[in-house]
MARMAR-304580 format. One record per residue: residue in three letters; x, y, z negated of N, C-alpha, C in turn. Coordinates in steps of 0.02 Angstrom, whole numbers, padded with zeros to 5 digits, always signed. Atoms other than C-alpha are relative to their C-alpha. Layout:
<nodes>
alaXYZXYZXYZ/...
</nodes>
This chain:
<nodes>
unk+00024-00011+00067+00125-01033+01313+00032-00053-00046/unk-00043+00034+00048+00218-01098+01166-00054-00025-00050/unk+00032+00033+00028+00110-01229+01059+00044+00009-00084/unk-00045+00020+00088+00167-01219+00850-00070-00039-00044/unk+00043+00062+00059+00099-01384+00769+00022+00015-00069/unk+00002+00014+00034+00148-01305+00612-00079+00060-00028/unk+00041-00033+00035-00014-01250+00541-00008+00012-00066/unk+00024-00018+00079-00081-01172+00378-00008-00068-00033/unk+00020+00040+00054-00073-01301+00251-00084+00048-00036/unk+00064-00014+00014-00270-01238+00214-00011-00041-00056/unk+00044+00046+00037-00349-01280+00050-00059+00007+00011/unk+00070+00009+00010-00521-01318+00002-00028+00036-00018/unk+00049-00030+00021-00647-01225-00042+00031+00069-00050/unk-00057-00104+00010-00593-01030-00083-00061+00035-00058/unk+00049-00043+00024-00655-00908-00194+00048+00065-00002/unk-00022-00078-00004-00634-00708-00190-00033+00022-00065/unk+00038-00045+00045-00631-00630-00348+00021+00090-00012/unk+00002-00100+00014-00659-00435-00361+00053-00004-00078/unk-00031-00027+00046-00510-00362-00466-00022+00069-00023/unk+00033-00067+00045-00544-00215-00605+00085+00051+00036/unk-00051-00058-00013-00418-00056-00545+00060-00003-00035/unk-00069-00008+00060-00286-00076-00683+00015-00057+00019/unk-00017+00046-00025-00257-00265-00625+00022+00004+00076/unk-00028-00017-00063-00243-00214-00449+00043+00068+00016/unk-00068-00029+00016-00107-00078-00461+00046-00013-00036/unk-00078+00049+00006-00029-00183-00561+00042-00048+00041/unk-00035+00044-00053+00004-00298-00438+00037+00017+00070/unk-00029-00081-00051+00025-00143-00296+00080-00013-00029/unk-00066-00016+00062+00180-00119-00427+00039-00059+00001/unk-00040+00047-00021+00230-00280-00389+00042-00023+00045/unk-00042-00022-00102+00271-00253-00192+00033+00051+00010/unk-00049-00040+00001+00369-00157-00143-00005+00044+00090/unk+00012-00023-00116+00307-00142+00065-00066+00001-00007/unk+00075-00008-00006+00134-00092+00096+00008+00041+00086/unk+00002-00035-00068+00050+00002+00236-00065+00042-00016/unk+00039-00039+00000-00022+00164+00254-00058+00027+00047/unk+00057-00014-00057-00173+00221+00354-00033+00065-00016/unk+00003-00038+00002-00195+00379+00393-00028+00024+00086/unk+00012-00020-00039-00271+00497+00521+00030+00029+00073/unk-00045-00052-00052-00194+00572+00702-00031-00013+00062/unk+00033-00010-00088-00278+00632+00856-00075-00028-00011/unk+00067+00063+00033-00445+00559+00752+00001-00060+00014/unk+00003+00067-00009-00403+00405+00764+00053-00031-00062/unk-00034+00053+00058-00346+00267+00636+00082-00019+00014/unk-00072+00007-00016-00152+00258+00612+00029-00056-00059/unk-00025+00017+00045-00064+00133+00534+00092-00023-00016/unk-00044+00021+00002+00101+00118+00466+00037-00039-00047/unk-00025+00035+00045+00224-00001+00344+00045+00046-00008/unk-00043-00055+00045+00315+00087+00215+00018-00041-00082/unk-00010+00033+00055+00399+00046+00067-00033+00044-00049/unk+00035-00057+00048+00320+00130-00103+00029-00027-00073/unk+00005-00006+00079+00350+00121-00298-00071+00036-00028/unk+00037-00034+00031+00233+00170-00428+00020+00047-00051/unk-00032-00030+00053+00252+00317-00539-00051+00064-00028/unk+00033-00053+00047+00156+00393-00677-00073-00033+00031/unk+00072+00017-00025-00002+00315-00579-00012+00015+00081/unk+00014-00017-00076+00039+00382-00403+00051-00046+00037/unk-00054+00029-00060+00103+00285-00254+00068+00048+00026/unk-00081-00051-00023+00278+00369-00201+00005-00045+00073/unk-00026+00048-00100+00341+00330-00001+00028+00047+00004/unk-00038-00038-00007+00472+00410+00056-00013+00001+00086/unk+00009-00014-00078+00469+00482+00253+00042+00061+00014/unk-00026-00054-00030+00519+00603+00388-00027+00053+00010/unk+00049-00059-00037+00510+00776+00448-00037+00013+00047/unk+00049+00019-00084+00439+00740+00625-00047-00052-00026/unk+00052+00069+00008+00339+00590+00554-00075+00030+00002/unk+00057-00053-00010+00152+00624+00589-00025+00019-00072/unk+00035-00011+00069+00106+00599+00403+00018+00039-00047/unk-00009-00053+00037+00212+00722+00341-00023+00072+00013/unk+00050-00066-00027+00146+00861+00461-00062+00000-00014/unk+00078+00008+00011-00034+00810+00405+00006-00002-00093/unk+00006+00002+00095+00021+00811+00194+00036+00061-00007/unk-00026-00047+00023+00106+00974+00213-00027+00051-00024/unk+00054-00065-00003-00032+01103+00205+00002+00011-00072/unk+00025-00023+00072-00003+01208+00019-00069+00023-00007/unk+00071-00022-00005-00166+01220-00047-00042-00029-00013/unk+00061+00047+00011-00263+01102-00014-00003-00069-00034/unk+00042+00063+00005-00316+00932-00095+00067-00036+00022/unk-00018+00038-00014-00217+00838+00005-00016-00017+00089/unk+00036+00036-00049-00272+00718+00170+00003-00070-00047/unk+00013+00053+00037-00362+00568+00133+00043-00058+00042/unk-00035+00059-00032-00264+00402+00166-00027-00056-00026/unk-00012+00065+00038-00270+00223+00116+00049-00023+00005/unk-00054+00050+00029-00138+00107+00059-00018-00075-00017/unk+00015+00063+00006-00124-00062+00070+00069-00032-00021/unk-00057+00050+00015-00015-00210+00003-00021-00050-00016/unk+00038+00066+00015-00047-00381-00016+00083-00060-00022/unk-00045+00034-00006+00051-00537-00045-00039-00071+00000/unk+00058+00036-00027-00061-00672+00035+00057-00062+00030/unk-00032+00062-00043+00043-00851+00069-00017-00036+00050/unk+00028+00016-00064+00045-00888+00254-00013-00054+00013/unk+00023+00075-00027+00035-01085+00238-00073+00015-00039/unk+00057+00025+00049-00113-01091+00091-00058+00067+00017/unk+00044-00058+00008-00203-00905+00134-00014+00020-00079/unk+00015-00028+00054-00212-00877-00046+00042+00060-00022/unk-00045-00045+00039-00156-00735-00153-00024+00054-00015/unk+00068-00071+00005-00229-00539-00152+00020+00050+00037/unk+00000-00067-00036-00235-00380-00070-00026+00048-00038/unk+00029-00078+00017-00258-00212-00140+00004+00059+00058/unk+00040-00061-00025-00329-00057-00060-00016+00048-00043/unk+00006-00031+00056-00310+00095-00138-00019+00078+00084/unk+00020-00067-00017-00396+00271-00068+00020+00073-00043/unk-00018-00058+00032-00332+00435-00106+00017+00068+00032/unk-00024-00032-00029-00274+00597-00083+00096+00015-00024/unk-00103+00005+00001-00073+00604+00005+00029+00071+00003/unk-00035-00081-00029+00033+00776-00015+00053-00012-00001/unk-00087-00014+00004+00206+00817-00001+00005+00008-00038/unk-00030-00041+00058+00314+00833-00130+00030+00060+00022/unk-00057-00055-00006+00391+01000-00126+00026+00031-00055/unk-00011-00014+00037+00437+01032-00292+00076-00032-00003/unk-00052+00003+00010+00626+01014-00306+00045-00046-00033/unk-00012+00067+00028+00635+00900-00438-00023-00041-00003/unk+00046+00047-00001+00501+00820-00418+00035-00072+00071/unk-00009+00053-00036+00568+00762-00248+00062-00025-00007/unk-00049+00055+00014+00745+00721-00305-00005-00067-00046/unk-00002+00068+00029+00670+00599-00423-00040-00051+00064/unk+00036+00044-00063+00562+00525-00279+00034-00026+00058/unk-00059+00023-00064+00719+00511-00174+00051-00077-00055/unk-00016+00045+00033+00789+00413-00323-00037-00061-00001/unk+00046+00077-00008+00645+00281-00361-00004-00027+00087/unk+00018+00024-00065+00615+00245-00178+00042-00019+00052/unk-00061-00007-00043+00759+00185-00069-00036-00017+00063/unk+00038+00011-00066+00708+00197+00111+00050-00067+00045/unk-00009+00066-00036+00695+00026+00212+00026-00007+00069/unk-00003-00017-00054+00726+00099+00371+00064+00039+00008/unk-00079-00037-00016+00909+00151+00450-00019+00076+00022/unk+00023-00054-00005+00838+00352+00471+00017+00031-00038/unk-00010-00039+00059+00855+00481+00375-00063+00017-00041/unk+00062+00009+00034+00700+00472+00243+00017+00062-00049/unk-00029-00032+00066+00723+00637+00160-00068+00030-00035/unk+00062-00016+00037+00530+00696+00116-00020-00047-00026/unk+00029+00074+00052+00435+00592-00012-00071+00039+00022/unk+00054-00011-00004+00247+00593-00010-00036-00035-00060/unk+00055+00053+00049+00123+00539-00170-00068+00000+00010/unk+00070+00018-00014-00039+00470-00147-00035-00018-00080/unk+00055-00004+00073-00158+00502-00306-00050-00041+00018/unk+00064+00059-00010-00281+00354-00302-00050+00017-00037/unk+00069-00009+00027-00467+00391-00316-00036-00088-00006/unk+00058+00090-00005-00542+00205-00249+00065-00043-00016/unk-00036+00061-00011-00435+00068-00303-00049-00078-00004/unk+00025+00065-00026-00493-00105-00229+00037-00049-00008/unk-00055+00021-00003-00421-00282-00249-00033-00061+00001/unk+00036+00083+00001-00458-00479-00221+00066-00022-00014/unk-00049+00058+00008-00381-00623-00283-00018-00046+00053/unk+00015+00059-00039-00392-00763-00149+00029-00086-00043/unk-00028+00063+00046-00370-00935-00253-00061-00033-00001/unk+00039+00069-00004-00443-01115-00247-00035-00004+00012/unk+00066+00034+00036-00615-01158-00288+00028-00031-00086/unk-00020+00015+00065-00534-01253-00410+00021+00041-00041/unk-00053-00028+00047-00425-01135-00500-00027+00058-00037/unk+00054-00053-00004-00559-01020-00537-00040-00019-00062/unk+00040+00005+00059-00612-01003-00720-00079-00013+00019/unk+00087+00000-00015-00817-01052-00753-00032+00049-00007/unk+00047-00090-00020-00926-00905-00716+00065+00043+00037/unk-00041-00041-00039-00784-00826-00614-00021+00033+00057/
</nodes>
């Protein structure tokens, strides 16, 4: 077993403050890698994906075999429900935030729709990424992690 004396520089005394929805997709909008969680075989799936924002919906680009495109293909319906995550949380201090956003994910199949979604989104992965998928956010969630100190009064 390999010992690493370099630990978290940890501060003091923390506070979590609840972000309003329009502050936390803004900051979504700031990353660029998140991770999706989605359903298969009933059970909790999760994967990292890159995303953009556009018009208000998450964009990710994926495959045809991928499970989450066989589960967002169905015309018709709604969608499937997913979550989305992204954070950007500094690994010495633990501070920073996470958003969590709930929604429903479909395929694009609209033609132009998905050549612009092939545009905004360059896929991170050496594959061929040729379906896009947007996720319409119903719940958006979001913490700031910062100080004690740094933390306006009544915060």
């Amino acid at each position: 077993m390999v010992h690493d004396d370099t630990r978290p520089a940890l501060v003091g005394p923390r506070r979590r403050i609840e972000l309003d929805g329009a502050e936390a997709l803004r900051l979504l909008g700031s990353v660029s890698l998140g991770r999706i969680v989605f359903t298969r075989h009933a059970l909790p799936t999760v994967r990292p994906v890159n995303h953009v924002l556009d018009g208000g919906d998450i964009v990710i680009r994926t495959h045809e075999g991928a499970a989450l495109t066989s589960r967002t293909e169905r015309v018709g319906d709604p969608g499937v429900v997913v979550a989305y995550e992204a954070d950007a949380i500094d690994p010495r201090t633990h501070l920073g935030w996470s958003v969590v956003v709930t929604g429903y994910a479909r395929l694009v199949t609209d033609p132009e729709d998905l050549a612009r979604c092939r545009a905004l989104v360059r896929p991170w992965m050496d594959q061929a990424m040729d379906q896009a998928v947007r996720i319409r956010p119903d719940l958006v969630t979001g913490i700031l992690l910062t100080a004690a100190d740094d933390c306006p009064a009544g915060a």
